[in-house]
C-alpha positions as CSV (number, residue, x, y, z in Angstrom):
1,X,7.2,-53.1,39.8
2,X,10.5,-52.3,38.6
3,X,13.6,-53.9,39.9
4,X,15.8,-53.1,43.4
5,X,18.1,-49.8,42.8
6,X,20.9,-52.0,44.1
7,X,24.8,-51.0,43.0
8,X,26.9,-47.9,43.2
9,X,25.1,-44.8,43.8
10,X,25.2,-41.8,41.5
11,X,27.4,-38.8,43.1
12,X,26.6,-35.9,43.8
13,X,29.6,-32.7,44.1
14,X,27.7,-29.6,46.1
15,X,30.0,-26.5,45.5
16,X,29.9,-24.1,48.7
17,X,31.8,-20.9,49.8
18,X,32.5,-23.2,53.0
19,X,33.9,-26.1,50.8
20,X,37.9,-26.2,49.7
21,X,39.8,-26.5,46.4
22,X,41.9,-29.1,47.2
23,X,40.7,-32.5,48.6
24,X,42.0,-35.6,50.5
25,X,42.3,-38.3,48.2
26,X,40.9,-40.2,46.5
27,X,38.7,-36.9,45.5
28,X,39.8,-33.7,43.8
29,X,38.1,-30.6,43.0
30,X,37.3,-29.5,39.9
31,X,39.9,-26.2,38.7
32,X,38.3,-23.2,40.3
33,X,35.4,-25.2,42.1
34,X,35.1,-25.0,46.2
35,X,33.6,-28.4,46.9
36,X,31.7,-28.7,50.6
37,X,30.2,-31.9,49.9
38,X,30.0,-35.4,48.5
39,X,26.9,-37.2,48.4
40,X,25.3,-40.5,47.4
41,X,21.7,-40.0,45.9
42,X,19.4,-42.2,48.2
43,X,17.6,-45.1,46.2
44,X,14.3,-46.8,47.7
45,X,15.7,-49.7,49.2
46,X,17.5,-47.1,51.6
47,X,16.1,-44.2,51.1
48,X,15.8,-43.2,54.7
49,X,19.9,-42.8,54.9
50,X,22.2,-40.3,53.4
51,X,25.8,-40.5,53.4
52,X,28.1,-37.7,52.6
53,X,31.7,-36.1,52.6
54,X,32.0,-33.0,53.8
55,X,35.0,-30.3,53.6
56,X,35.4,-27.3,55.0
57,X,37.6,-23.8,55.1
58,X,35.5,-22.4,57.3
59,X,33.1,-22.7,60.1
60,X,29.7,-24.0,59.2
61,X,26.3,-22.4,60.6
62,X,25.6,-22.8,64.4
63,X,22.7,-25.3,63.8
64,X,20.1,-27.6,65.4
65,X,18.2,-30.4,64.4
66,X,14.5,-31.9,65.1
67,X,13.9,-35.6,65.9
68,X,10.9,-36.9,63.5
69,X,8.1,-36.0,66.4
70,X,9.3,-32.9,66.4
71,X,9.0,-32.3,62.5
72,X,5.7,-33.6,62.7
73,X,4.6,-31.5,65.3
74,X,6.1,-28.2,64.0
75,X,4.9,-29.0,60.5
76,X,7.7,-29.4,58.3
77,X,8.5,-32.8,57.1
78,X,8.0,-36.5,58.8
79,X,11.1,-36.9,59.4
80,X,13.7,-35.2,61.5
81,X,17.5,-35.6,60.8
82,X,19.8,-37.2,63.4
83,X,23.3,-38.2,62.4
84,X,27.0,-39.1,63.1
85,X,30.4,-38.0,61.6
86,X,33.8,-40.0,61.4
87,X,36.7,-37.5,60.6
88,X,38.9,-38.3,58.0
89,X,41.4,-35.6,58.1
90,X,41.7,-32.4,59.8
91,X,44.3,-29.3,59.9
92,X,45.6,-28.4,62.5
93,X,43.9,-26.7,65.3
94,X,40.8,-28.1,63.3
95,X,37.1,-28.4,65.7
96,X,33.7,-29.6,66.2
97,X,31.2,-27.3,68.6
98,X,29.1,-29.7,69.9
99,X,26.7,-29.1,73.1
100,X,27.5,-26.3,75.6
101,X,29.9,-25.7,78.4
102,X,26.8,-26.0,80.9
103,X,23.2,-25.4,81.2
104,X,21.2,-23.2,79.1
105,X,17.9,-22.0,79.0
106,X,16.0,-21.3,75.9
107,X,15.6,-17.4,76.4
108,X,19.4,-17.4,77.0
109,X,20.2,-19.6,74.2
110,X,18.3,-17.5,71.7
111,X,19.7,-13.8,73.6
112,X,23.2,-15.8,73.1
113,X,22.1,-16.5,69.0
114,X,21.2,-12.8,68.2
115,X,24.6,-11.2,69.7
116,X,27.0,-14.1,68.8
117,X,28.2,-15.3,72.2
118,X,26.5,-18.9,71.1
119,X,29.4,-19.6,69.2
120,X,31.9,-19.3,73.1
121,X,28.8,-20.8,74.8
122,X,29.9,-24.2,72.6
123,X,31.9,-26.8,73.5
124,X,35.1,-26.8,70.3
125,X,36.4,-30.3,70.6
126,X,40.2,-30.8,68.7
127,X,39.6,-33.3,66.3
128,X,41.6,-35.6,64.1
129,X,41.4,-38.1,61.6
130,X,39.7,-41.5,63.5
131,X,36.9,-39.2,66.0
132,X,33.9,-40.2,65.8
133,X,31.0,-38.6,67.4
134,X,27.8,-39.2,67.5
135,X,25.1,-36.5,67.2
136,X,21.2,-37.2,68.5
137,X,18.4,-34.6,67.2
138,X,18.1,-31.4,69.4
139,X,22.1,-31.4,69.7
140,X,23.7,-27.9,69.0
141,X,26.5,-28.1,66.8
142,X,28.9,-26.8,64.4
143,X,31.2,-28.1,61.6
144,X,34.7,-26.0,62.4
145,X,36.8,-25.0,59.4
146,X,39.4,-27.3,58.1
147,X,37.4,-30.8,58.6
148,X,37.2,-33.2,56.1
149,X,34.5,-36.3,57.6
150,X,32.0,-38.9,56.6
151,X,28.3,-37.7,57.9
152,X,25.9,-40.5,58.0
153,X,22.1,-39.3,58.4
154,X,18.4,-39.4,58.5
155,X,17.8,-38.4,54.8
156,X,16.2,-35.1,55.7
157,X,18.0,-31.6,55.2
158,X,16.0,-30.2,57.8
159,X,18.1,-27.5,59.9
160,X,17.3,-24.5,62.0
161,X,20.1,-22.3,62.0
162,X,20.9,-20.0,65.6
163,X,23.8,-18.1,64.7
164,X,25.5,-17.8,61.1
165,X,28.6,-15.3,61.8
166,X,26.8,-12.3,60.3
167,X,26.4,-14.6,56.9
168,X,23.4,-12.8,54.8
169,X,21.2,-16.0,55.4
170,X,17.8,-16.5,57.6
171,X,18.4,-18.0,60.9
172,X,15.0,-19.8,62.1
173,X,15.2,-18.9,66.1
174,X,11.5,-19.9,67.1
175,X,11.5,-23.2,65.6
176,X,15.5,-24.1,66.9
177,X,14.5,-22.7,70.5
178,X,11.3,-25.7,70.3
179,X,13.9,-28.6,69.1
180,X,17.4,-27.2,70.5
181,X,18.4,-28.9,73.9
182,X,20.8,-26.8,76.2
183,X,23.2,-28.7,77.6
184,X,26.3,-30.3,77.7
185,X,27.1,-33.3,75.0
186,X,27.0,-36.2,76.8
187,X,31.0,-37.3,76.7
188,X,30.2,-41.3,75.7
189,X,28.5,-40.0,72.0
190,X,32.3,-39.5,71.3
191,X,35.4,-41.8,71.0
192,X,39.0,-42.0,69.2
193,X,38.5,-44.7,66.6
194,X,42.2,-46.8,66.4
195,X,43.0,-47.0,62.8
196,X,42.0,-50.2,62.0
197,X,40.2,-53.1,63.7
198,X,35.8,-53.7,63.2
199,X,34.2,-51.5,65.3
200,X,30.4,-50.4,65.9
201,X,30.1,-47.0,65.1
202,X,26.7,-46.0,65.5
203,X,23.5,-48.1,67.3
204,X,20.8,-45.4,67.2
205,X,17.2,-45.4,66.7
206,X,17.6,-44.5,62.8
207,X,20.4,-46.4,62.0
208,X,23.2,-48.1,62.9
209,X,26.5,-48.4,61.5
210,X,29.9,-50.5,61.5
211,X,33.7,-50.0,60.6
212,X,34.7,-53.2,59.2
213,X,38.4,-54.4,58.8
214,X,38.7,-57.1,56.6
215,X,36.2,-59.8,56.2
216,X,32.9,-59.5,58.1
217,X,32.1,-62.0,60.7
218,X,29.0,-64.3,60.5
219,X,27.5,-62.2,63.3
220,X,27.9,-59.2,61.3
221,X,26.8,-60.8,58.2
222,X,23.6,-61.5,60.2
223,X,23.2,-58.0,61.5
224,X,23.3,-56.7,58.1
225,X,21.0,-59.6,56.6
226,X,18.8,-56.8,55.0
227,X,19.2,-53.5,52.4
228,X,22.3,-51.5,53.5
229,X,24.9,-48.9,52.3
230,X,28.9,-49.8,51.9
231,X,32.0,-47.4,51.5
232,X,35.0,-48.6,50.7
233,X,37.6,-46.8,53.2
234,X,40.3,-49.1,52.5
235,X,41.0,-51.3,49.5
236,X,37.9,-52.8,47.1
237,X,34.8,-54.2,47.3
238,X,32.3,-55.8,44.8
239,X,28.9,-56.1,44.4
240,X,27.2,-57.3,41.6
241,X,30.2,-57.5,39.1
242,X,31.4,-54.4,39.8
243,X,34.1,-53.1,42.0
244,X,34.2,-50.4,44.3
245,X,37.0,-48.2,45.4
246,X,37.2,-45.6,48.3
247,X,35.3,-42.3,47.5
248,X,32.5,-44.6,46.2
249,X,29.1,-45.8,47.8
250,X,26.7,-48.6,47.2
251,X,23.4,-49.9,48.0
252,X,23.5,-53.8,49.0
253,X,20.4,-56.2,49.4
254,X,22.9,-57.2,52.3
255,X,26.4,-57.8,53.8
256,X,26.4,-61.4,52.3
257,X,25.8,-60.1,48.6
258,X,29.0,-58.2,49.4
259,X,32.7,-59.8,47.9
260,X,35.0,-58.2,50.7
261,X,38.8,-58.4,50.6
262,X,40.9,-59.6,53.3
263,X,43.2,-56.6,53.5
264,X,39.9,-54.2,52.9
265,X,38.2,-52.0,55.5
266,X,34.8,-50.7,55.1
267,X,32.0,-49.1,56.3
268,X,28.4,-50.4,56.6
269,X,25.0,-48.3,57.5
270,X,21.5,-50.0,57.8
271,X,18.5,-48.5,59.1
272,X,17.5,-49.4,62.3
């Protein structure tokens, strides 16, 4: 049996036509390179999370996700993909479409998909850096140009596209119409996160997450008593010997294994 994948997390930089040239810090692009994303390869100990940066120029895909029943019973993978985001920066005028402006049927929904009018029948919430939202499985959504967030997720990739802006890529209407739930999004999955303090992020049935300011208490020490993912947001951290900085990721056999600093703020994920 070999021994626990525990420590930072190898990185991997996704180029994308969507992604920018020029990053918040701590990251920078390579010269010439449009980056969309950041991610943290998954080790066993966690390997049902995912955590990633995303950046964007322009507007993502319209897009859908299953829950894990839903997989099943469509026949792609066992497990769906639900997920959060916590926005880090944004231009200005920068938005999220999330959930519609009312009620929407599936035959309308997927009319709406093939002539474009999805993309008005969304909800474009302003964002800036410290919203946080929330987004459960069969939520239609869309990444707006000009974000910069954290996504943390199921660690599937599993996505039905509705509507792509006339992009020259498949759009997957049947099996989005199955999973894709048409209404509004429900206005508690979303908050303004004050710039520091500990806060729970994220209590779902995958995973739950926390924004940490400074030490941990013992009851979050207790809550994350098992395998769980840290980013430093704020500060260092060290595990193991070595020390983390922001833009990095780890996998911890718990909170307590975790050297914090006092002036520090971090994030923690476990699955649920």
């Amino acid at each position: 049996m070999s021994a626990p994948a525990f420590g930072t997390l190898a990185v991997r930089t996704v180029e994308k036509p969507w992604g920018r040239d020029q990053l918040p810090a701590p990251f920078v692009a390579p010269y010439g390179k449009r980056i969309g994303e950041i991610w943290f390869e998954p080790v066993e100990e966690v390997f049902s999370l995912l955590v990633k940066y995303i950046f964007t120029s322009e507007k993502l895909s319209v897009q859908v996700h299953p829950d894990d029943a839903q997989a099943k019973a469509l026949g792609e993978y066992d497990t769906g993909k639900e997920e959060c985001w916590l926005v880090i920066d944004a231009e200005p005028g920068a938005t999220l479409g999330i959930g519609f402006h009312g009620a929407l049927g599936a035959e309308a929904m997927r009319a709406a998909a093939l002539d474009g009018s999805i993309e008005d029948q969304l909800v474009w919430h302003p964002v800036q850096a410290g919203d946080f939202f929330y987004i459960p499985a069969g939520t239609v959504h869309a990444i707006g140009a000009g974000v910069s967030l954290i996504e943390i997720q199921q660690n599937s990739d599993i996505t039905y596209r509705l509507y792509d802006y006339g992009r020259p890529r498949p759009l997957h209407l049947d099996k989005g119409m199955a999973v894709a739930k048409g209404e509004p999004y429900a206005a508690g999955l979303h908050r303004h996160l004050a710039p520091t303090g500990t806060v729970e992020l994220a209590r779902g049935p995958y995973f739950t997450a926390h924004r940490v300011e400074g030490l941990p208490d013992a009851a979050l020490l207790a809550e994350y008593h098992g395998p769980m993912l840290v980013l430093p947001r704020r500060g260092e951290v060290e595990l193991a010997g070595d020390v983390l900085r922001p833009g990095e990721c780890a996998a911890a056999p718990s909170a307590s294994a975790i050297t914090f600093t006092p002036d520090g703020q971090s994030i923690l994920v476990r699955a649920a």
